[in-house]
C-alpha positions in Angstrom: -0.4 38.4 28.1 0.0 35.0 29.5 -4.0 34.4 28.9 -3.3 35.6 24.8 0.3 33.3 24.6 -2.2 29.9 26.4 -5.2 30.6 24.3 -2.6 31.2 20.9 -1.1 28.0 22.0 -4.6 26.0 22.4 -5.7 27.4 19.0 -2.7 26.0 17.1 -2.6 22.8 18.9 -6.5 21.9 17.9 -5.3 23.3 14.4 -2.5 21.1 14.2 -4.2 17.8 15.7 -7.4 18.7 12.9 -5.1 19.1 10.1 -3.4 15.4 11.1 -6.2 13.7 11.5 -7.6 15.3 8.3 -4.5 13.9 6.2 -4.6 10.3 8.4 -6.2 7.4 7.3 -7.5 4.2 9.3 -6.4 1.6 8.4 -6.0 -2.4 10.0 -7.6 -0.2 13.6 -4.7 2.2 13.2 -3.8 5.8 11.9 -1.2 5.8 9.3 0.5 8.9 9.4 1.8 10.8 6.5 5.1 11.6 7.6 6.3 8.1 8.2 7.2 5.6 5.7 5.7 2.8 4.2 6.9 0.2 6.9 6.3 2.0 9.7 2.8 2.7 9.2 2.5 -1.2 7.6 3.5 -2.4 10.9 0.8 -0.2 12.7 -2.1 -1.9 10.9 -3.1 -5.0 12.7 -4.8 -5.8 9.0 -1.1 -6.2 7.6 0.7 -8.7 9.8 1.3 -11.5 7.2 2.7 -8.9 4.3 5.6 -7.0 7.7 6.1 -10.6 8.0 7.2 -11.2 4.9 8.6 -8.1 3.9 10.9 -8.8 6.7 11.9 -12.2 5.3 12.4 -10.8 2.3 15.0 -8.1 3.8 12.7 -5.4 1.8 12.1 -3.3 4.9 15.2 -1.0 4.5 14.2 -0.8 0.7 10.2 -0.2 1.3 11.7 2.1 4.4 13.4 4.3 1.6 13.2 7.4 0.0 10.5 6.3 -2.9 8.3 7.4 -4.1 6.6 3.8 -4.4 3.3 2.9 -4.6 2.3 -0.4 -2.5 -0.9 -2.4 -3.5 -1.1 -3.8 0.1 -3.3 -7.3 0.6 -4.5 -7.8 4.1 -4.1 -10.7 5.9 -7.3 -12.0 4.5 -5.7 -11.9 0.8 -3.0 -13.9 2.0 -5.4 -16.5 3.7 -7.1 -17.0 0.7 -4.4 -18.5 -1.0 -3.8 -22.4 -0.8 -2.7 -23.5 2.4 0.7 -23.7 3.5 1.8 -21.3 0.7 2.4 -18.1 3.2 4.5 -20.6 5.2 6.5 -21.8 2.2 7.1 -18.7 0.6 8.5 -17.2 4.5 11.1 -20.4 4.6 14.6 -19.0 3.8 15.3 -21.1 0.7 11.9 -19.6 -1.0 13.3 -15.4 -0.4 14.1 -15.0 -4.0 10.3 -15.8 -5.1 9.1 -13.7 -1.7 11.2 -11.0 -3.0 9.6 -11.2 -6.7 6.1 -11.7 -5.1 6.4 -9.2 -3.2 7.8 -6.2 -5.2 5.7 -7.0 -7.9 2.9 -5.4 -5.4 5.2 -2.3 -5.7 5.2 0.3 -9.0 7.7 3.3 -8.7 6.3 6.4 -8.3 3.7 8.4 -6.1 0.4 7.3 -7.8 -3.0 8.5 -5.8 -6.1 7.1 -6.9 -6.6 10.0 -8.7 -3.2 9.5 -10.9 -4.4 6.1 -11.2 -7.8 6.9 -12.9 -6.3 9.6 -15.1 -3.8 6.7 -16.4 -7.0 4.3 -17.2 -8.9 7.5 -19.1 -6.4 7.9 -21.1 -6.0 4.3 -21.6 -9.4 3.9 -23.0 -10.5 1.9 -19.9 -7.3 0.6 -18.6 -3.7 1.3 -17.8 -0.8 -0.7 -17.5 1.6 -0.7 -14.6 4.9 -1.8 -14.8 6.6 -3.4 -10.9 9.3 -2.9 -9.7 9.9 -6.9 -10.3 9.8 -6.3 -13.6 6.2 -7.7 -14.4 3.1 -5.9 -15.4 -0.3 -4.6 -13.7 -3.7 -4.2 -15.5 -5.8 -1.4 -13.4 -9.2 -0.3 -14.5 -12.3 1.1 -13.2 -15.2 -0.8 -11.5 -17.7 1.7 -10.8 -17.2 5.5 -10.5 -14.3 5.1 -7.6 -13.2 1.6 -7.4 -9.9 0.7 -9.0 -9.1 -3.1 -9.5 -5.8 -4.4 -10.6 -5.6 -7.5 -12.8 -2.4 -9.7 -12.0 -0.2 -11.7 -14.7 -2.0 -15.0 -13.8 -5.4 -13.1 -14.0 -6.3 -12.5 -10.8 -8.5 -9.4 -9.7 -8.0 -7.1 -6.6 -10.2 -4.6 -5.6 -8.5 -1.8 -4.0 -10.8 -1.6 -0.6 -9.2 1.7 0.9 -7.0 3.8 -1.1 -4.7 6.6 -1.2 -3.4 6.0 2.4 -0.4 8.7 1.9 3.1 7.9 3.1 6.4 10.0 4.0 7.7 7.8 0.9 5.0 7.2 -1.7 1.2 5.7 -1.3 -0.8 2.7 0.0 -3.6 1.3 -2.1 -5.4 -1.9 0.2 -6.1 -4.5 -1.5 -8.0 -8.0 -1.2 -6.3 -10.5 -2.9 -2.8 -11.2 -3.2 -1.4 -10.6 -6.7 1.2 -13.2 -8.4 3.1 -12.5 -11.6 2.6 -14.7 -14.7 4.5 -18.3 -14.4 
């Protein structure tokens, strides 16, 4: 009897650990798990260290830490390299949190919006879809290609999303490679 109980046990322990690591994602070297939020699988990602930086001098973590759903276009820390230099350090000094805080939550739309959700939106839209942030501002997605979704800032920039629908306890990642800014 003990033999059935072990072997029962095994069984639904390999099930358990292949249906996790069937709804995990890699991302920045590191699973991010569907039951945690956004923050704590952001931290995980070694990819991500410059956007928990400044989501943390923003004071957004308890908000991105929330119930949702939001989706997060996420730029790596490549995205945020790219931009001129010394304006990551500028925007994390205390006197510059209010444009953080805009910068950053206009990376953010309300809602649970897979890839999927996302392409539906830019059928529909004849080609593209607009996204309105929780800043306030407006997103431009569209298709480039069968699969890839890019998102066209206010000031015209273009991210590609480079790994999407990395599902959180609280809403969805979508990677991106550029940061994007709201119009001036």
């Amino acid at each position: 009897m003990q033999i059935k109980h072990a072997a029962l046990a095994a069984m639904f322990t390999l099930a358990s650990a292949t249906a996790l690591a069937a709804t995990t994602v890699q991302v920045g070297g590191a699973a991010m798990y569907p039951d945690k939020t956004i923050v704590a699988n952001a931290v995980a990602s070694k990819d991500h260290t410059t956007l928990v930086a400044a989501v943390k001098a923003a004071g957004l973590v308890d908000t991105l830490s929330g119930k949702g759903p939001f989706t997060v276009f996420a730029p790596t820390n490549e995205a945020f390299a790219a931009l001129p230099a010394g304006t990551v350090d500028t925007l994390l000094k205390p006197e510059n949190k209010a444009k953080l805080t805009a910068i950053l939550t206009y990376h953010v739309v309300p809602g649970d919006l897979t890839s999927k959700k996302l392409a539906a939106l830019i059928k529909s839209g004849g080609g593209t879809a607009e996204l309105t942030t929780v800043q306030g501002g407006k997103l431009t997605i569209a298709m480039n290609g069968p699969q890839n979704i890019t998102v066209t800032d206010g000031s015209g920039g273009v991210a590609d999303v480079s790994i999407r629908d990395v599902g959180q306890s609280n809403g969805v990642i979508h990677v991106i490679d550029k940061v994007l800014l709201p119009a001036s």
